[in-house]
N, C-alpha and C positions, 0 to 999 in steps of 0.2 A: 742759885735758885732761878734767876733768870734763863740762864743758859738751859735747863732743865725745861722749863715750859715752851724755850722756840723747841726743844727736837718733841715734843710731845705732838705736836699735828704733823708730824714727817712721821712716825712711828703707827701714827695712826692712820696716812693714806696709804704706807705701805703695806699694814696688814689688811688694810680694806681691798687693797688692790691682787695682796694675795689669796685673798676669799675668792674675789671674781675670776682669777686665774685660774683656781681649782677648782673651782663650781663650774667652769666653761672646758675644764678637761674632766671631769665627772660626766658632764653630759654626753662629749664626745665617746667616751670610752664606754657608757653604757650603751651607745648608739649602736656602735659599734662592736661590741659586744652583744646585743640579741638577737636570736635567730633569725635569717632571711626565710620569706615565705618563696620557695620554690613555684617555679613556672609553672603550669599545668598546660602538658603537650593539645594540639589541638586533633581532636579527632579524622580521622581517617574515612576519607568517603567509601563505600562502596555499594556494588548491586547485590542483591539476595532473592535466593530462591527457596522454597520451602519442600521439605520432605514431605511425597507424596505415596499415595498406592496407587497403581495402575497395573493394566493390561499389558506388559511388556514381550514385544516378538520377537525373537530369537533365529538369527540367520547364519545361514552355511557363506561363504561369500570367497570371490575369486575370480582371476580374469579370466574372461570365458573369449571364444573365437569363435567368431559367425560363419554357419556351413549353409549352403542350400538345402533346401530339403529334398531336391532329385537334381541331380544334373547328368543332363545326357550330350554325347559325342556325335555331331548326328554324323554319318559318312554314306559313299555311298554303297551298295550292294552289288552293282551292276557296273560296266564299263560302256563308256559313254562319253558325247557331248554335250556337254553341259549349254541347253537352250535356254531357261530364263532362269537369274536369281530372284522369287518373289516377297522375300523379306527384308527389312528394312534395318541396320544394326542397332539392337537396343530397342526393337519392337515386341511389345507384349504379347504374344502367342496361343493360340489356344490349341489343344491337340487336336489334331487333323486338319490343319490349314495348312497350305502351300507351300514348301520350304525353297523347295529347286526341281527343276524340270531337266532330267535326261533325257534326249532325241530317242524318243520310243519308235521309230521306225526298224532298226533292223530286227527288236523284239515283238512287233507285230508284225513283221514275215516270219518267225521262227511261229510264233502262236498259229498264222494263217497253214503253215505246213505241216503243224501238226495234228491239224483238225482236218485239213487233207488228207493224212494218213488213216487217220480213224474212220473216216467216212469211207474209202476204200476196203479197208478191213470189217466194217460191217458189212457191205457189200458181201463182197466173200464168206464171211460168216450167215449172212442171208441164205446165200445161194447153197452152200453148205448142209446148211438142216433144210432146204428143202429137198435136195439129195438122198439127206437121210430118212427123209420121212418115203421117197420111193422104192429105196432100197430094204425098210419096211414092209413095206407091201410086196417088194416080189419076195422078199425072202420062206415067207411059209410054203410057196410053190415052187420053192429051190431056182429061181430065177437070179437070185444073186444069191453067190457065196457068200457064208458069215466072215471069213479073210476081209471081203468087200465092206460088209457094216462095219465090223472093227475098224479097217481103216479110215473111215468114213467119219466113225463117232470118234477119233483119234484129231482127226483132222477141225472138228467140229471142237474140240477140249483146246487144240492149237490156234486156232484162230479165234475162242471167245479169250484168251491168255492174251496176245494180240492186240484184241478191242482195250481190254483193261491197261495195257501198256500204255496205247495210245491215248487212255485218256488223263493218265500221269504223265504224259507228255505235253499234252494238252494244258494240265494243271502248272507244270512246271514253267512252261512258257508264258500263261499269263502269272503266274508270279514273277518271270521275270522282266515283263510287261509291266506290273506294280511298281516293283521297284524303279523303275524309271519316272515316278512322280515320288518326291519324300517329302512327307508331309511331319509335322511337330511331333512326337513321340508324347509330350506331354504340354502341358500349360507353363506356361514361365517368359522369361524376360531371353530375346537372343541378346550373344555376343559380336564381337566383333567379325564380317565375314572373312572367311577363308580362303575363297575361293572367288573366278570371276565368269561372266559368262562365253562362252567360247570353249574354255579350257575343257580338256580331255582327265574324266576323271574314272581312276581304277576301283574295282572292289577289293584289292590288297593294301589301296593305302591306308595308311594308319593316323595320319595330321586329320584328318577329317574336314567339314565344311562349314560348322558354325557349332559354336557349343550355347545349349537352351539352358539355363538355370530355373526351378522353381522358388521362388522366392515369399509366396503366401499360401501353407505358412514357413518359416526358418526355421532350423536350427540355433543351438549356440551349447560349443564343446565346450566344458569347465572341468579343471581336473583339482581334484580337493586331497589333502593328506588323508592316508589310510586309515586314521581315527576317530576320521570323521564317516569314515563307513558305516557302523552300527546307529549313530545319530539318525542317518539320514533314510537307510533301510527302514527303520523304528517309522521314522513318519510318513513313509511310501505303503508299509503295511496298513497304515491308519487311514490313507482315500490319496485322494489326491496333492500334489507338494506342488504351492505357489514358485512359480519361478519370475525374478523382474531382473529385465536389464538395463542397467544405468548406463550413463555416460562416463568415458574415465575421468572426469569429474566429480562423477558422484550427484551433481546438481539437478540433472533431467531424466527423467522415466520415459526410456525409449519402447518398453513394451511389456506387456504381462503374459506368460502362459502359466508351463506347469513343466515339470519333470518326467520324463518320456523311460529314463532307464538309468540304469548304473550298471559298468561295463561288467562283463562276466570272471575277468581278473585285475588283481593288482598289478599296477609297474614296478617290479621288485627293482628294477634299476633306478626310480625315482621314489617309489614308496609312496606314489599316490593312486588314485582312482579315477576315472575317466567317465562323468555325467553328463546326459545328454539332455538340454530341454527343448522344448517346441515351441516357440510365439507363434499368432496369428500372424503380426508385420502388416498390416492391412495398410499402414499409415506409409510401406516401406522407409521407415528410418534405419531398420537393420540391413548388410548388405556383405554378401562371400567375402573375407576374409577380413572384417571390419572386427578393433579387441573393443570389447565392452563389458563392463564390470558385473557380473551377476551373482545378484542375491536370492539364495534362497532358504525358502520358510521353513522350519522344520518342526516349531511348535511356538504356542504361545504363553508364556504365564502368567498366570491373572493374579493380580491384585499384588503385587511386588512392592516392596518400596524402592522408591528411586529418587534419584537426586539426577540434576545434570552434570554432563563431565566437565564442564569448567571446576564446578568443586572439590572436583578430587584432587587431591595433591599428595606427594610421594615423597618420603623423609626416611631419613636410618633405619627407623621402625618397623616402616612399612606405610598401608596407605591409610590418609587421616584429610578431615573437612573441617575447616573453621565456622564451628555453630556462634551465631548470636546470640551470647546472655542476656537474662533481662535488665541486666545494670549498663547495657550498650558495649562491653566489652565482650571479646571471642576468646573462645577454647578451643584447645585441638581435641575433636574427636577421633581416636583411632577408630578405622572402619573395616570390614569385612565386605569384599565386594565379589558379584558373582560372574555378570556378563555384563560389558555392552552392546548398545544398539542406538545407535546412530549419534545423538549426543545425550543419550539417558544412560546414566549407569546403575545396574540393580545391585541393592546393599543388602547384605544379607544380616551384619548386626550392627550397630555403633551408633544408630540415629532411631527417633522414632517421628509418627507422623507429626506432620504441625511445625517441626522444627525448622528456622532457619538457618541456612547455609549462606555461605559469602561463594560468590562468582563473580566476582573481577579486583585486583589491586591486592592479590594473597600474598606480593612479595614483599608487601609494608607491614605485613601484621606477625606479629606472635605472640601466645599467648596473653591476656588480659590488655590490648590493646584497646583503645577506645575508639568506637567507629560509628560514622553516623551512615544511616543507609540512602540510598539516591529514590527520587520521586522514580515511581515505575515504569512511566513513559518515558525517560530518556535511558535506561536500561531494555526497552523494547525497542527503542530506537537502533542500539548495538546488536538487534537480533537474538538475545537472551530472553529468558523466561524466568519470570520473576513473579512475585508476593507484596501486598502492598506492608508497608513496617508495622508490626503490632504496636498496640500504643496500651 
């Protein structure tokens, strides 16, 4: 009996101590056993811009190559020494100023001899019909044979032939009197000179003496794929087509005119066409053989919806924009797009106005992503056009 009461408190810390054992693996094991609550990712910054209507303009565009608008060869016409060069290279010209002086000396003895001639042959031509006017007079009294008037008035037909000669001779000589001063054929900018003074110059040479460029206003040659022939005919019929020339950058507007022609055929060896526009160049930034990028206008559509092209983006399907839901998560819209122009792309279905688009960070997102949008000043800061977030 004794023996029975000492193990009675040993039998009873042990199940006490078994209780707390499995009470402290019950807790573990439920702990462990209940669902963990998952992370929640943190949202995705981005810029957004909103689908818009506008007036969007629609351009032909291509590298074009700047031509003068006259450029002449001046040379000379006559043979000669060349006595003064009076232009300066790269001097602004106006037509009929001063180019170069040929030694007019042996063509103002050829002019002085010819007008020597003439004066001689009027002479004789004078003396002539006064002849005939006596032989006239005696002839009703048979004092001179008609033999004598005939050859008289023969004479008088020979020598007015004669005067007339002499005074295309006369003419000829002072033109080639003229020529011995060449003066600017037209307005424009000279080149570099040819020639020096001193030098003996022919009228068969061919190098010539300065070449003059007109430079306001310019040219500038664009040659466009053959498809674009009817686009651009369509808006030449319709008044006048803006033409701008950029920089090959694209970043500076070196000049405005208009479209002057489209060539009268195709290049079946290249399959384009060959348009010609005209700037003013007034500022001369354009310049002969200088490439510069020209756009031109050929219409405009009003009231488009547009987005900008940062948010288009291109997948297996085709082309698609990540609009802002209102739960702050995006969706891929698939889009239907028509043209761009400059960095607006016109959408033809997949978006409507009001909506926002994501332009910047598209390669963190897909669908039902959650994104917080950036204040719109440091998005304008990036040069983007943006919306402020709807709330």
């Amino acid at each position: 009996m004794r023996s029975r009461l000492l193990h009675e408190p040993r039998l009873l810390a042990a199940a006490a101590a078994f209780i707390v054992v499995a009470a402290l693996a019950w807790h573990f094991l439920a702990a462990w056993l209940r669902p963990k609550a998952v992370a929640k990712p943190a949202p995705v910054a981005v810029d957004v811009a909103s689908v818009q209507r506008a007036d969007v303009p629609v351009y032909l565009e291509g590298l074009g190559t700047v031509q003068a608008f006259y450029t002449v060869t001046v040379t000379a016409r006559v043979d000669g020494q060349i006595e003064k060069v009076a232009f300066k290279e790269g001097q602004h010209v106006k037509k009929g100023d001063l180019l170069v002086q040929i030694d007019p000396r042996p063509y103002q003895a050829a002019l002085g001899i010819a007008e020597a001639m003439r004066a001689k042959d009027d002479a004789l031509l004078a003396n002539a019909r006064l002849d005939m006017e006596r032989y006239e007079q005696l002839a009703p009294e048979d004092l001179a044979s008609k033999q004598t008037v005939d050859t008289q008035r023969a004479l008088i037909a020979q020598l007015t032939a004669q005067v007339k000669g002499d005074a295309a001779a006369i003419d000829n000589a002072r033109t080639q009197l003229d020529y011995t001063t060449i003066t600017a054929p037209i307005e424009g900018r000279t080149g570099i000179r040819l020639v020096d003074p001193g030098n003996i110059v022919h009228a068969s040479d061919t190098a010539g003496m300065v070449v003059v460029t007109q430079l306001e206003p310019i040219a500038v040659m664009l040659s466009l794929p053959e498809e674009s022939f009817g686009e651009l005919s369509a808006a030449l019929r319709s008044g006048p087509v803006s033409a701008t020339a950029l920089s090959r950058d694209d970043k500076e507007v070196l000049d405005t005119g208009s479209v002057e022609l489209i060539d009268n055929q195709i290049d079946q060896a290249t399959g384009t066409i060959r348009v010609k526009a005209i700037l003013p160049n007034r500022r001369q930034q354009l310049w002969p053989g200088q490439f510069v990028n020209l756009r031109v206008l050929t219409q405009i559509r009003s009231q488009v919806l547009t987005i900008p092209a940062a948010a288009l983006e291109r997948g297996p399907d085709g082309t698609f924009t990540y609009v802002v839901q209102p739960d702050s998560t995006v969706a891929a819209a698939p889009i239907t797009t028509a043209e761009q122009s400059g960095d607006i792309v016109v959408v033809e279905k997949g978006v409507s106005t009001g909506q926002q688009v994501v332009i910047s960070n598209q390669y963190r997102l897909q669908p039902g992503t959650l994104v917080r949008t950036n204040a719109p000043e440091a998005a304008r800061a990036q040069g983007v056009r943006v919306v402020r977030p709807a709330t």
